[in-house]
Structure formats: structure tokens, C-alpha cells
N, C-alpha and C positions, 0 to 999 in steps of 0.2 A: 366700679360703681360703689357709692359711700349710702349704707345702710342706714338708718337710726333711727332707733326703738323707743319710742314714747310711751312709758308705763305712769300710773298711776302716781308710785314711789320711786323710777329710776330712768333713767337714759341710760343707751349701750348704742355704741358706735363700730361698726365691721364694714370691711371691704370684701366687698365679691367681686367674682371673677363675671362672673354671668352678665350678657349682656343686659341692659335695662330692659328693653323691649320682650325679651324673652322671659327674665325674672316678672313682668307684670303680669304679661299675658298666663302665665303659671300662676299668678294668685289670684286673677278673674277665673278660670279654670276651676280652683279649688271653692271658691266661691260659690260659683255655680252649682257644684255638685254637693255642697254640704247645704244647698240652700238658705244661706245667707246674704246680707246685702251688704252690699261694699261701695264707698264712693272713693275715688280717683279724681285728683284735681291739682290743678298746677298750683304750687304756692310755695311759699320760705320756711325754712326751719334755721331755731338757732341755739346755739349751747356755749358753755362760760367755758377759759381758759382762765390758768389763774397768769398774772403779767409780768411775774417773776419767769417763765418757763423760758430756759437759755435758747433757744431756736425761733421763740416768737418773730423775731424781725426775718427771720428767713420766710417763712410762713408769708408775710406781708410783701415779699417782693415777689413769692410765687403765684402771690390774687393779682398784684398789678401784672405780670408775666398774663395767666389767664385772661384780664379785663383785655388787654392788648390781641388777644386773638380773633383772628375774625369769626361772626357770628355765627357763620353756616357749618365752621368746624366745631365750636363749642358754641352751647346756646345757655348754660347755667352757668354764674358766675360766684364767687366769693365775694364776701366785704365784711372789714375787721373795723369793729366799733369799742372806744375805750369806756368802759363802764363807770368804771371807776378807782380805786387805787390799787385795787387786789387784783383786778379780772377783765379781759376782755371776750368781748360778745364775735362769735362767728356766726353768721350768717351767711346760709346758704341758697340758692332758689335751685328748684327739684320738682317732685312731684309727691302730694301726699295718699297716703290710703287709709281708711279707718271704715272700719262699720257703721260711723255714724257721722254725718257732716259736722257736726259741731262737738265731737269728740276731739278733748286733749288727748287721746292715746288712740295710739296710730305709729305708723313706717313713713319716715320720708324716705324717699330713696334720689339722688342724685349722681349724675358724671361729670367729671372732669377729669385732666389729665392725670394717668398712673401715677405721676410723682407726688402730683399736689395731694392726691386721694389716699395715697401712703405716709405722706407726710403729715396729713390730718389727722390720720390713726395715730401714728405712732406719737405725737404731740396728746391727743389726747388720754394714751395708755400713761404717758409720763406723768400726765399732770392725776391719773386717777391711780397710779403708784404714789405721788408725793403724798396724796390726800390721806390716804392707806399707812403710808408712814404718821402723818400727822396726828392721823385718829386713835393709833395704838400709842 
């Protein structure tokens, strides 16, 4: 399962092991008991790669691989949008949670296959090492 953290000033992207169904059902839980409200609700999350990253095209044959599976085994898909000349858009469909329905900050949380979900990661640790290089 591919995490991602919507903060105010940052995105962070992690893979758990934990099933989806049980990772939710644990943050309804804590919800409840700290007396908070929480909304839950199917929708897309998406975040920038930059288009230089040497793996991108592999990336893109692992969404077409995913879109190809049948639905009843996977039900959230990938899709890679070119922005523009530095960056492309990934988009994922999952499910969000926030305290507040029309909060930007919030967890998406989605699945797909281990590879692609590993693959996401480590694509985007690389491209927030280059950035990290860039910026110093």
C-alpha cells in the first residue's frame, strides 16, 4: 500500500506493508477514540516527477501493465500526464482521509501491485535526492 501525506508545506510518499483495510479501519479507530471527525472518501491524488528521471519510461509501462489487469484484482489504477517540459503529473485513484472534507491536508492511501508501489517510491526518493542535490 502507497501512503501520501498532504501537509500544508510538504508531501511524503511511504510504502506499508499493512493491508489497506486494516490500516483504515486503525485510523477510524483512533478517530473515534480521540473524538475527532474524520472523512473517508474515494478520490485521486497526484504529485510531480521531474521528466529527466532515467526509469520514467519504465514507470509507464508498469501503468499500462496495471490498466491491463482485470478489475476484480486491481481496482485503482495509474496515469502519467506530461506537464510540461521539467515534470510529469502522476496520478493515482485511492482513497482520501482528512479531518475535514475540503481540506488540502490529508493521507491518500492506495494499492497496487508491490512492484509498481515500489517502483513509485523509489522514483520518487530519486527525484527528491536530485532536488536535495540541486538545492544545496
Amino acid at each position: 500500500m502507497l501512503k501520501l501525506t498532504y501537509t500544508e508545506n510538504s508531501f511524503c510518499l511511504e510504502l506499508l506493508a499493512q493491508p489497506l483495510e486494516e490500516w483504515v479501519t486503525a485510523r477510524v479507530m483512533l478517530a473515534l477514540r480521540a473524538g475527532i471527525s474524520l472523512c473517508i472518501e474515494p478520490s485521486n491524488a497526484s504529485f510531480l516527477l521531474p521528466v529527466d528521471l532515467p526509469q520514467l519510461q519504465a514507470l509507464e509501462r508498469q501503468g499500462q501493465t496495471e490498466e491491463a489487469m482485470p478489475s476484480a484484482v486491481l481496482e485503482e489504477t495509474i496515469a502519467l500526464c506530461l506537464c510540461d517540459a521539467d515534470y510529469v503529473e502522476v496520478s493515482l485513484q485511492g482513497t482520501w482521509l482528512s479531518s475535514d472534507p475540503d481540506s488540502e491536508e490529508g493521507i491518500f492511501v492506495t494499492v497496487m501491485s508491490h512492484a509498481v508501489e515500489f517502483f513509485l517510491l523509489k522514483l520518487w526518493q530519486e527525484a527528491q535526492a536530485m532536488s536535495s542535490v540541486i538545492s544545496e
